[in-house]
C-alpha positions, 0 to 999 in steps of 0.5 A: 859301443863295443865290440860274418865269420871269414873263411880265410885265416889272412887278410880279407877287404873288398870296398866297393862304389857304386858310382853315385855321388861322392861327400867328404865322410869328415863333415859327418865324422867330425872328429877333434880333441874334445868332441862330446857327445851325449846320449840317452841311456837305459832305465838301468844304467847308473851313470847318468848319461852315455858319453861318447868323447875323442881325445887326440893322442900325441904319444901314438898310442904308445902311454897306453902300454904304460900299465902292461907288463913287458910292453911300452906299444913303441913299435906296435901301430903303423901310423902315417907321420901326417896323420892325426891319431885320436882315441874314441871312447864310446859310453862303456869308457872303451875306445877305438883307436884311430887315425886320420889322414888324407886317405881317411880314418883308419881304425888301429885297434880297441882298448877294452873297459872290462879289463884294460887290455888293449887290442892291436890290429896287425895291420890297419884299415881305413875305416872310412874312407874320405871320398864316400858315397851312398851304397859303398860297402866294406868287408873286413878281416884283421888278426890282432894281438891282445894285450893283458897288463899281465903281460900275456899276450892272446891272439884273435880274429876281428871282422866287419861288414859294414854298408853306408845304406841311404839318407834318412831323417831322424828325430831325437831329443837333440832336435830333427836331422835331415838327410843322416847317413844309415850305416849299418854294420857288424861286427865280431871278435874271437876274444880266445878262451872259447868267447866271441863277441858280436854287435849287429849295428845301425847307426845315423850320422848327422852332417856337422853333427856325428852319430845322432841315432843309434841301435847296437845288437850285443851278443857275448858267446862262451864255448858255443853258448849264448850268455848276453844278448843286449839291445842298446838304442842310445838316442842324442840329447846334446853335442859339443864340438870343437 
């Protein structure tokens, strides 16, 4: 599910605990080579279910650049030798571009379905760390390169707030889950050309289990005009790990 405005042009991160106790944010984060999960979709949409499934990447990224002129994403992502890297495609075939380590899950970038481009932070963050607690808070602001198979190359802004809120119950057509994590965040991107893209997020995460609730707020500006705003509330209907 793709893609608050910062007033500095650099980097911005401020993460704060709150003292409460700590869990391993991974047991409700599971993240493995052919994870899938599968959502319910709006009335409108063709394909049948949402899909949302991880692949792990050997390559570091890099056969992605395969279809883009005068670029092989060699030396573009920063990734810790230990770590595990993963792309994960949420139900518009898009896909964040992840890592995980000891430190956590780092978030490296998004490649978009509507074009094939590819986004890469300038630098990475950890997304999640992997000692989390209820109320920590992230703030976020990263510039990033796009890159177009043409070759051309276009500059942006990406930010996000995010706040893991409190514990929940959910009811879904996969079953009752006790206790979920609220997450809630937003996010932004100056996509350039004039057109910015925002998400306004509330997502449920499951122990054992990941996201089994979802509600995602998209709204697209061109030159100062709103032209989409879309809600989407994908519901579970069944999982597979591995």
């Amino acid at each position: 599910m793709k893609a608050v405005i910062s007033i500095f042009a650099g980097v911005l991160i401020f993460k704060i605990g709150y003292g409460q106790s700590t869990f391993l944010f991974s047991d409700y984060y599971p993240i493995a080579d052919q994870n899938e999960w599968r959502y319910t979709a709006p009335e409108d949409w063709k394909d049948g279910d949402y899909i949302s499934k991880i692949e792990e990447k050997a390559d570091r990224f890099a056969v992605l650049f395969d279809k883009i002129e005068r670029e092989d994403g060699s030396d573009l992502f920063s990734i810790p030798k230990t770590a595990k890297i993963y792309r994960h495609y949420d139900a518009t075939k898009a896909s964040k571009l992840l890592s995980v380590s000891e430190s956590g899950i780092s978030y490296h970038g998004e490649t978009f379905a509507s074009d094939g481009s590819i986004a890469v932070f300038e630098k990475p963050f950890i997304w999640f760390a992997k000692d989390e607690e209820i109320g920590s808070d992230l703030e976020i602001t990263r510039r990033y390169t796009r890159y177009l198979k043409d070759g051309t190359q276009l500059k942006g802004t990406f930010e996000m707030t995010q706040k893991i809120v409190k514990k929940e119950d959910v009811e879904v057509p996969a079953g009752k889950f006790k206790n979920c994590l609220r997450v809630e965040f937003d996010t932004y991107w100056d996509l350039s050309d004039g057109i910015e893209a925002k998400s306004i997020n509330v997502y449920h995460y499951a122990k054992n289990v990941g996201v089994v609730k979802a509600s995602a707020r998209f709204i697209i500006i061109k030159n100062g005009i709103e032209i989409i705003n879309r809600l989407v509330e994908p519901d579970l209907k069944s999982y597979q790990l591995y």
